[in-house]
C-alpha positions as CSV (number, residue, x, y, z in Angstrom):
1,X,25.4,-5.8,16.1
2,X,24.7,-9.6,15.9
3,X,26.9,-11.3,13.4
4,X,24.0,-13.5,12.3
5,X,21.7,-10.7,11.4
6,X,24.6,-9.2,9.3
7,X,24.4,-12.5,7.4
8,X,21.1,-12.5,6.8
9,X,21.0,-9.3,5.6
10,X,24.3,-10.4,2.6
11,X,22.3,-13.7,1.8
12,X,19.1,-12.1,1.0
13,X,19.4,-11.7,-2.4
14,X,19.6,-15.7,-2.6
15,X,16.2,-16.1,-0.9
16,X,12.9,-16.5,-3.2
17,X,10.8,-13.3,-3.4
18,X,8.2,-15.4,-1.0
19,X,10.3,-15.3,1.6
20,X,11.7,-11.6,1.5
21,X,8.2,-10.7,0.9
22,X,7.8,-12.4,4.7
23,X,10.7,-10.4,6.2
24,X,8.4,-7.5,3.7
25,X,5.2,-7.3,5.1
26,X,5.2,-5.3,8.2
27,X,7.1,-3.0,6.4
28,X,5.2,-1.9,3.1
29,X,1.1,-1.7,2.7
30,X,1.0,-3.9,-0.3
31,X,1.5,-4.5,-3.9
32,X,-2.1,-2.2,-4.8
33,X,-3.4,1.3,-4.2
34,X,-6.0,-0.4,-2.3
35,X,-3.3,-1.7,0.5
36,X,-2.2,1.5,0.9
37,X,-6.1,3.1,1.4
38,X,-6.9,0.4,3.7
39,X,-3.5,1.2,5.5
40,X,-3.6,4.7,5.8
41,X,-7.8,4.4,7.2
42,X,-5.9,2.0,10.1
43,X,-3.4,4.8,11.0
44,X,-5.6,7.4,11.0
45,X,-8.0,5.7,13.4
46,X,-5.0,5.9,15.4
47,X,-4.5,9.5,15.2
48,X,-1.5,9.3,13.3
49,X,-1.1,10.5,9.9
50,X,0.0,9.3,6.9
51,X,2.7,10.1,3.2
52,X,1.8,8.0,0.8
53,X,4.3,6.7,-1.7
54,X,4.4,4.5,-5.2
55,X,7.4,2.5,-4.5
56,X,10.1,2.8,-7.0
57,X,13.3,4.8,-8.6
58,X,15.2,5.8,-11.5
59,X,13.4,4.9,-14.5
60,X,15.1,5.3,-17.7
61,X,12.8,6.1,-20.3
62,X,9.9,9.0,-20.4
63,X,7.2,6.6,-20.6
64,X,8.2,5.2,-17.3
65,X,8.3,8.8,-15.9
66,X,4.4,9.3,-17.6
67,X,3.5,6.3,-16.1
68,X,5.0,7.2,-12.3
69,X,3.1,10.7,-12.4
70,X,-0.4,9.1,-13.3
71,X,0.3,6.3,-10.8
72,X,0.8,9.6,-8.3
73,X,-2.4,11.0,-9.1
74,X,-4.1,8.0,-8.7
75,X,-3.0,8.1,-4.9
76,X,-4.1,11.7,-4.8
77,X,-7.1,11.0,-6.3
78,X,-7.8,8.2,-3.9
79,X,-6.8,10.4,-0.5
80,X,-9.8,12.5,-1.1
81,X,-12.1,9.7,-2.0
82,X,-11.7,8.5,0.7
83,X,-11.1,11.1,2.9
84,X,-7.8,10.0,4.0
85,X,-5.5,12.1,6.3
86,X,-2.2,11.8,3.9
87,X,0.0,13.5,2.1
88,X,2.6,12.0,-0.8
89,X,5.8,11.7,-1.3
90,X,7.8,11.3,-4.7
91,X,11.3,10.4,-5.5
92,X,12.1,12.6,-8.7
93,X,13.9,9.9,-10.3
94,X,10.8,8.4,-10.9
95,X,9.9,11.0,-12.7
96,X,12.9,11.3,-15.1
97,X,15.1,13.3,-13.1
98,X,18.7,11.4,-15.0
99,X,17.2,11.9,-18.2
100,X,15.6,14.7,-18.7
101,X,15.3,17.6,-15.9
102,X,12.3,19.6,-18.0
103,X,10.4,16.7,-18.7
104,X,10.7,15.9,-14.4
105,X,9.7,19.8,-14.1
106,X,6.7,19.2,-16.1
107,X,5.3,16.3,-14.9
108,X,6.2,17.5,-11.2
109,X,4.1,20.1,-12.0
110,X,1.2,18.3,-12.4
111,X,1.1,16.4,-10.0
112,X,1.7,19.6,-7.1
113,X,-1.1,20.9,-9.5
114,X,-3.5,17.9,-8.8
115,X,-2.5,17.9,-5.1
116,X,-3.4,22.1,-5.3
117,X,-6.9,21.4,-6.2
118,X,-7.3,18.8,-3.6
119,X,-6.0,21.0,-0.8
120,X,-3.2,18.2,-0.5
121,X,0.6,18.4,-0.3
122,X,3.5,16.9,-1.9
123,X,6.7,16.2,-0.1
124,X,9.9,16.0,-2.4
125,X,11.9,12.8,-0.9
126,X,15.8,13.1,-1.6
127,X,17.5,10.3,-2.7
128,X,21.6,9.7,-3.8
129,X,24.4,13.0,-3.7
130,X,24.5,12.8,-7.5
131,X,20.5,14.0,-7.6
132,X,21.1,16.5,-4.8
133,X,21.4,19.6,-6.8
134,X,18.6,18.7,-8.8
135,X,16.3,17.6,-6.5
136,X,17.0,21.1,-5.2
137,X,16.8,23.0,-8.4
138,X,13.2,21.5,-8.9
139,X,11.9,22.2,-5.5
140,X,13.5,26.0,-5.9
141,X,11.7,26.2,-9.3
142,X,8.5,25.0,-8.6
143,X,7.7,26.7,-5.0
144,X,7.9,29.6,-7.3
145,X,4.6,29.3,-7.8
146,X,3.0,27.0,-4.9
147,X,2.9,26.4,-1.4
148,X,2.2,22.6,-1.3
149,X,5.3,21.2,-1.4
150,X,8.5,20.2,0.6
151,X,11.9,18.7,0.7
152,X,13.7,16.1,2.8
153,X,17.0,16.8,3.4
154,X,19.8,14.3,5.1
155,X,21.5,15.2,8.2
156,X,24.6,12.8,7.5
157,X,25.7,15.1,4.4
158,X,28.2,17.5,5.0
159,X,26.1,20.0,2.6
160,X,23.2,20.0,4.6
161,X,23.6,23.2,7.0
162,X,24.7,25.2,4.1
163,X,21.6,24.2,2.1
164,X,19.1,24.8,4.7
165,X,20.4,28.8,4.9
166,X,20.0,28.7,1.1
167,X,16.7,27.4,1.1
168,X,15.3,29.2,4.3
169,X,15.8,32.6,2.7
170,X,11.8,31.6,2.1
171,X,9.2,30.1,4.6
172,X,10.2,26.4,3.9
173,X,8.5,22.6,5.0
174,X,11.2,20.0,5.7
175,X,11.4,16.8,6.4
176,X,15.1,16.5,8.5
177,X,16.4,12.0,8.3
178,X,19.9,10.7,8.8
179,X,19.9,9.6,5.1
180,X,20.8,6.2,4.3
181,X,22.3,6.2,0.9
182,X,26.1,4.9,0.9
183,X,28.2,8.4,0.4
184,X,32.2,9.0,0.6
185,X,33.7,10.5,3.5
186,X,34.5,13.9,2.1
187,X,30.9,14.5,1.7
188,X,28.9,12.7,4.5
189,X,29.7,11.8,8.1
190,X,30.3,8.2,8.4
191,X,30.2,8.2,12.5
192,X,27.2,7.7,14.3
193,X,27.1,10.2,17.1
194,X,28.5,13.0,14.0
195,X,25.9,12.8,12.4
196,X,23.3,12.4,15.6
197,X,25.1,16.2,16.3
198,X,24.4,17.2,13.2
199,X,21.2,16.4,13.1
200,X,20.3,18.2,16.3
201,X,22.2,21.0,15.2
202,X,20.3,21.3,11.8
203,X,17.0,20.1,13.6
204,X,17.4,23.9,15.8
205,X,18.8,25.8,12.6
206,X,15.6,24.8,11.0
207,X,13.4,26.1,13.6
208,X,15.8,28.9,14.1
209,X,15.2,29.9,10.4
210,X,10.9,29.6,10.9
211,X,10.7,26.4,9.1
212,X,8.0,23.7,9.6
213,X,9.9,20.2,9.9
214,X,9.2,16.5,9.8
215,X,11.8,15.0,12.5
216,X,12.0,11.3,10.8
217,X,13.1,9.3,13.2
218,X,13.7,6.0,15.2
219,X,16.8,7.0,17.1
220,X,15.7,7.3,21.0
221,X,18.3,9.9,21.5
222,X,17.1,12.2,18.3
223,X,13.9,11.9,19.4
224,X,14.7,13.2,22.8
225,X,17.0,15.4,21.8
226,X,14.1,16.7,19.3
227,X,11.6,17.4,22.0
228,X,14.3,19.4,23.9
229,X,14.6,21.9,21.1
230,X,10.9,22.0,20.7
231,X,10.3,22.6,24.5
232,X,13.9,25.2,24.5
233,X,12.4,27.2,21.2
234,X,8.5,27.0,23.1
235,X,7.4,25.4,19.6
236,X,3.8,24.6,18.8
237,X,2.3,21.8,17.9
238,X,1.5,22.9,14.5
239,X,5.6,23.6,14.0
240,X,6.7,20.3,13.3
241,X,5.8,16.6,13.4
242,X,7.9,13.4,14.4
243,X,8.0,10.9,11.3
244,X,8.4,7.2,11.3
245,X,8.4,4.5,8.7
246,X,5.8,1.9,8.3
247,X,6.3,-1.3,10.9
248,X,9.3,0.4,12.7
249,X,9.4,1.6,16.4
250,X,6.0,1.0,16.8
251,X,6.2,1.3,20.6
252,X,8.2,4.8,20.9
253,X,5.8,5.6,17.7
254,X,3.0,5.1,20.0
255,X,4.7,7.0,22.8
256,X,5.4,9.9,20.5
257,X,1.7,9.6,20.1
258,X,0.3,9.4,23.3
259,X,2.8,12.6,24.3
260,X,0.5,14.6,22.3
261,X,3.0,15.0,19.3
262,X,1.7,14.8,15.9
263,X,3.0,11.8,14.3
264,X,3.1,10.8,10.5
265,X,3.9,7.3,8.5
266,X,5.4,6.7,5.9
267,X,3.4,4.1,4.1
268,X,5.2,2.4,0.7
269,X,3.2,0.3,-2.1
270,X,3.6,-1.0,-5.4
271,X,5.2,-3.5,-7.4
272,X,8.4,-2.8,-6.5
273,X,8.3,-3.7,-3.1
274,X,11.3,-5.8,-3.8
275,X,14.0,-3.3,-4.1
276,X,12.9,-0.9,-1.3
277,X,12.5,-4.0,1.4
278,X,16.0,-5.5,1.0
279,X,17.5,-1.7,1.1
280,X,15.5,-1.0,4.6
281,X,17.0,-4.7,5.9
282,X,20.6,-3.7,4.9
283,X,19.7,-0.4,6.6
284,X,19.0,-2.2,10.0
285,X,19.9,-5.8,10.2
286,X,18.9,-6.4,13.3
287,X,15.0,-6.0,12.0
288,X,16.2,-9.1,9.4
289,X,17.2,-10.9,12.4
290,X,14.1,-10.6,14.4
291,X,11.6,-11.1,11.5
292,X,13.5,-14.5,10.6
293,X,13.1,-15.4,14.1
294,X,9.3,-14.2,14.3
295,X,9.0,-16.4,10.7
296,X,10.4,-19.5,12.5
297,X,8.4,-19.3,15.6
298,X,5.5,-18.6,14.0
299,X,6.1,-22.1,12.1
């Protein structure tokens, strides 16, 4: 990995907001709901679909969690005015999750409710190890009584296999990522080709167990690996779907595409586009790197 894009990456937090927001802007649709529409409409006419999502995490006080879930129906609201091809996905810490795990229930609830009536779906995105069990406690309590919603789990936690036997005791959606939340060894794998294995091997225990799953990926050899399993297992194409973020890949994003595979985005927007950018550049320095260059050129 360059050296220089690793600097950029620890001297971020010194540049103004203006300039991350340049490094930002492939990346996220925009600061308004309005972005995102227009966003989503531009993927769609490109055959690939779309999860919408408010940016944002961990509030701290039930007001903020009221606030996220009418933000969320907002965007649900807005996929079927405008007849967009999107689902959303919510980070439960938005909605309360530390402080309160009935008040997240509730206000979960009304926002799968709200998807329900729109024939929409809601996919459940994980975030740290210390919200595992209760991001996993909520989904478990509230596909009690629907069928529009999902998890993500993270391939790079030790957990994972063990959770997707627990959970596939029921027809279950998935979304299957590497995760990139920093962990401790005991619990995730720290090597990259463990947890590319892992991956694989909990990508074909999920199909194994009849589960539909989101492969979100940018990894050439997952998403090879992927298709192998699908062609091995004699999948079909409404058993799973490759995943990518917004502005990443978007040449083996097209490929996936043009192969015939159903391919979803993951399209971020809000306010706090801040936060979620300079955790996706620490991710992947290299993208830093090569946006900085594009700035400089451009000039």
């Amino acid at each position: 990995m360059n050296p220089l894009n690793k600097l950029i990456v620890k001297t971020i937090p010194l540049f103004p907001r203006k300039l991350v927001r340049l490094f930002a802007d492939n990346y996220i649709a925009g600061e308004t709901l309005m972005n995102a529409v227009e966003k989503v409409k531009f993927l769609n006419s490109k055959d690939i679909i779309a999860t919408t999502d408010v940016l944002g995490e961990s509030i701290t006080t039930k007001e903020e969690a009221v606030k996220s879930k009418d933000e969320d129906l907002l965007v649900l609201e807005a996929i079927d005015k405008y007849k967009l091809n999107s689902n959303v996905s919510i980070k439960l810490t938005m909605l309360g999750l530390k402080i309160d795990y009935n008040l997240c229930l509730s206000l979960f609830t009304e926002i799968v409710e709200c998807a329900k009536s729109f024939n929409n779906f809601v996919r459940i995105d994980m975030e740290e190890s210390a919200v595992t069990d209760g991001t996993i406690r909520i989904f478990e309590d509230i596909r009690i009584k629907y069928n529009n919603v999902g998890i993500v789990l993270q391939a790079y936690l030790r957990r994972t296999e063990s959770d997707v036997m627990k959970l596939t005791e029921t027809k279950t959606n998935f979304r299957l990522c590497k995760g990139i939340y920093i962990e401790p060894e005991k619990i995730a794998f720290k090597k990259k080709q463990e947890i590319r294995d892992n991956f694989l091997k909990v990508l074909r225990l999920m199909f194994e167990r009849k589960s539909y799953v989101g492969i979100a990926t940018h990894d050439k050899h997952l998403v090879e690996g992927s298709k192998k399993i699908i062609n091995e297992l004699d999948l079909k194409q409404n058993d799973y779907e490759f995943q990518m973020l917004l502005g990443v890949t978007e040449k083996l994003r097209d490929k996936i595409v043009a192969e015939g595979h159903r391919m979803r985005v993951y399209v971020p927007f809000g306010e706090r586009w801040y936060e979620y950018s300079t955790r996706r550049f620490k991710e992947n320095p290299n993208v830093a790197g090569a946006v900085l260059k594009s700035i400089i050129l451009r000039k």
